[in-house]
C-alpha positions in Angstrom: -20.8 -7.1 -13.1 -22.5 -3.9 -14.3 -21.8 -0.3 -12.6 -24.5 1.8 -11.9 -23.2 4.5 -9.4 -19.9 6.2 -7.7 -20.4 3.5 -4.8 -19.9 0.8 -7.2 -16.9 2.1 -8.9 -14.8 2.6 -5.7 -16.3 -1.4 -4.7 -14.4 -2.5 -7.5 -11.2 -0.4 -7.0 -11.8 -1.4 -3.2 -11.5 2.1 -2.6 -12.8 2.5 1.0 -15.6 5.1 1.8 -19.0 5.8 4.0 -22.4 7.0 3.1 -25.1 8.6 5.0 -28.2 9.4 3.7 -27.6 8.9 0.1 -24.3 11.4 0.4 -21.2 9.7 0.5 -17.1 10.6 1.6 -14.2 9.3 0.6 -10.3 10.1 -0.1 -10.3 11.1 -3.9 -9.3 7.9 -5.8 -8.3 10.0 -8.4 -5.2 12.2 -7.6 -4.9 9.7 -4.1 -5.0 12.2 -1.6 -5.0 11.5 2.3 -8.0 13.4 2.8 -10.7 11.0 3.8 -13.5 13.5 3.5 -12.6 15.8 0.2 -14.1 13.3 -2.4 -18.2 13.7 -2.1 -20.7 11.8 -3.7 -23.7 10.8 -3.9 -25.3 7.8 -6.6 -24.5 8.8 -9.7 -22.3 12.3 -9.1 -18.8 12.8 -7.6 -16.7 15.8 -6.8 -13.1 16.2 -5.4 -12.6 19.0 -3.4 -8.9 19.3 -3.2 -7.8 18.4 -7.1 -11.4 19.2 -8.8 -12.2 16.4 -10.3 -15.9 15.9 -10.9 -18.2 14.1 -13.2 -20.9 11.1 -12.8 -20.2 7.4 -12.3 -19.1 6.6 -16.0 -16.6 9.9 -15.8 -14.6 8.2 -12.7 -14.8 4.4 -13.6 -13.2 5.5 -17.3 -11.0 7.4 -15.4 -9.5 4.8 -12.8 -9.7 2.8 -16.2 -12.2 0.6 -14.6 -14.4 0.3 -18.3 -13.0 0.6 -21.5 -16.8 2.8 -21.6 -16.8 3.2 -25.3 -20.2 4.9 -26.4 -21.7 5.1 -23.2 -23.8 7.8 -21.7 -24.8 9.0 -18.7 -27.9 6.8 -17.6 -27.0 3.9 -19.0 -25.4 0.9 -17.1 -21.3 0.1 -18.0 -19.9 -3.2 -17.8 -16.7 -3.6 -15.5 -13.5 -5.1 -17.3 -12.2 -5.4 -14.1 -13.8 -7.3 -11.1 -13.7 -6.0 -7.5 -11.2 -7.4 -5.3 -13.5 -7.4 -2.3 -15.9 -5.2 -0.6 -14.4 -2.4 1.1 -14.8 -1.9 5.4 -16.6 1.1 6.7 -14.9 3.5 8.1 -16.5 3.6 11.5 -15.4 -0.4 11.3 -11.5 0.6 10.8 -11.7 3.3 13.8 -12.9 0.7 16.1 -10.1 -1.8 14.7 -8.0 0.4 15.2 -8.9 1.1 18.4 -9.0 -2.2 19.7 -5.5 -2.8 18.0 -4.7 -0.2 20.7 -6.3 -2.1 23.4 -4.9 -4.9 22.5 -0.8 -3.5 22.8 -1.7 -1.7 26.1 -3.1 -4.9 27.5 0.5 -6.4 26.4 2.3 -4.0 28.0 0.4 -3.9 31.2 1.0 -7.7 31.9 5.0 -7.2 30.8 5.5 -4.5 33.1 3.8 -6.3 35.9 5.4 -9.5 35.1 8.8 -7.4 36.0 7.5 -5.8 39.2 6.3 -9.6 40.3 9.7 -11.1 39.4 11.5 -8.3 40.9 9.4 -8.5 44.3 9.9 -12.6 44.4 13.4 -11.5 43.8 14.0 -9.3 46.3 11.0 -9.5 48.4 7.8 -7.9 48.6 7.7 -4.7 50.3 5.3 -1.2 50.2 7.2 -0.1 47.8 5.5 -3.3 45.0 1.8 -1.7 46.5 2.9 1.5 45.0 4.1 0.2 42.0 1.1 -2.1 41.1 -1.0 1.2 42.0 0.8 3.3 39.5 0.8 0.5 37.0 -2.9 0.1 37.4 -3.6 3.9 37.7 -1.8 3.9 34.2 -3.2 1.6 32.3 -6.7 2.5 33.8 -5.8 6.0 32.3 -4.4 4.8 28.9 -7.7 3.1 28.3 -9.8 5.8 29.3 -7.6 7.9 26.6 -8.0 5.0 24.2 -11.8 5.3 24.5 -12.0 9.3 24.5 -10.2 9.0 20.8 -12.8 6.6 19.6 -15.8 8.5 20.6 -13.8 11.6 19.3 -13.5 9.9 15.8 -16.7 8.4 15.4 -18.3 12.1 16.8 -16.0 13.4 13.9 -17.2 11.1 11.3 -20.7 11.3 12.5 -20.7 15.2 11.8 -18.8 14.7 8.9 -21.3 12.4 7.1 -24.5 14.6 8.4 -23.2 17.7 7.3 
């Protein structure tokens, strides 16, 4: 596999990352911060924000020791001494994992809890009080996944700006 730009060199790391019109973000995969947005790039340039760190595509694959890059230059291809792992997910796909992870436990707990207000009304009969319970319960959950979706739209809005910007 040859490398011919940043994108490349974080594919083989399996370093994940976004671009948007030819400008790409990323945590910086050289001093591993948490910051998914101070490492900017675009094909062949990169530059950390938080440690400094900047150069062209050659500079970070000999620094994450992904080519031994003896006698290269800039402009000219590198072979990788070390192959990719596999291809890294967007971003906007791991917020929408995520999210759905979240869907996912709330959907769980919803049907535990009403599992326990069904056994306790067969149990002790049903009564207006199991109405109001079932009515909280669904007023709950109706408002947890409401919440749920409001942080998704707020992340992918965030990312959106982010990558435009």
């Amino acid at each position: 596999m040859e490398i011919s730009s940043v994108s490349q060199v974080l594919d083989v790391i399996n370093h994940p990352y976004w671009v948007k019109h030819d400008k790409g973000r990323a945590s910086c995969p050289v001093h591993g911060g948490s910051n998914k947005t101070s490492f900017s790039f675009n094909k062949e340039v990169c530059f950390c924000h938080s440690c400094g760190f900047n150069g062209n595509y050659i500079t970070l694959a000999r620094e994450l020791e992904v080519i031994n890059g003896q006698g290269l230059s800039s402009g000219h291809m590198c072979m990788v001494i070390r192959e990719p792992k596999s291809k890294p997910k967007p971003i906007y796909q791991e917020i929408m994992e995520v999210c759905d992870s979240m869907i996912d436990e709330a959907d769980k707990l919803y049907l535990q809890v009403k599992d326990r207000i069904q056994r306790k009304c067969e149990r002790d009969g049903v009564d207006a009080a199991y109405y109001t319970r079932l009515a909280v319960l669904d007023q709950r959950y109706d408002a947890r996944l409401e919440q749920i979706a409001r942080h998704r739209d707020n992340c992918l809005f965030k990312l959106e700006d982010t990558c435009s910007g």
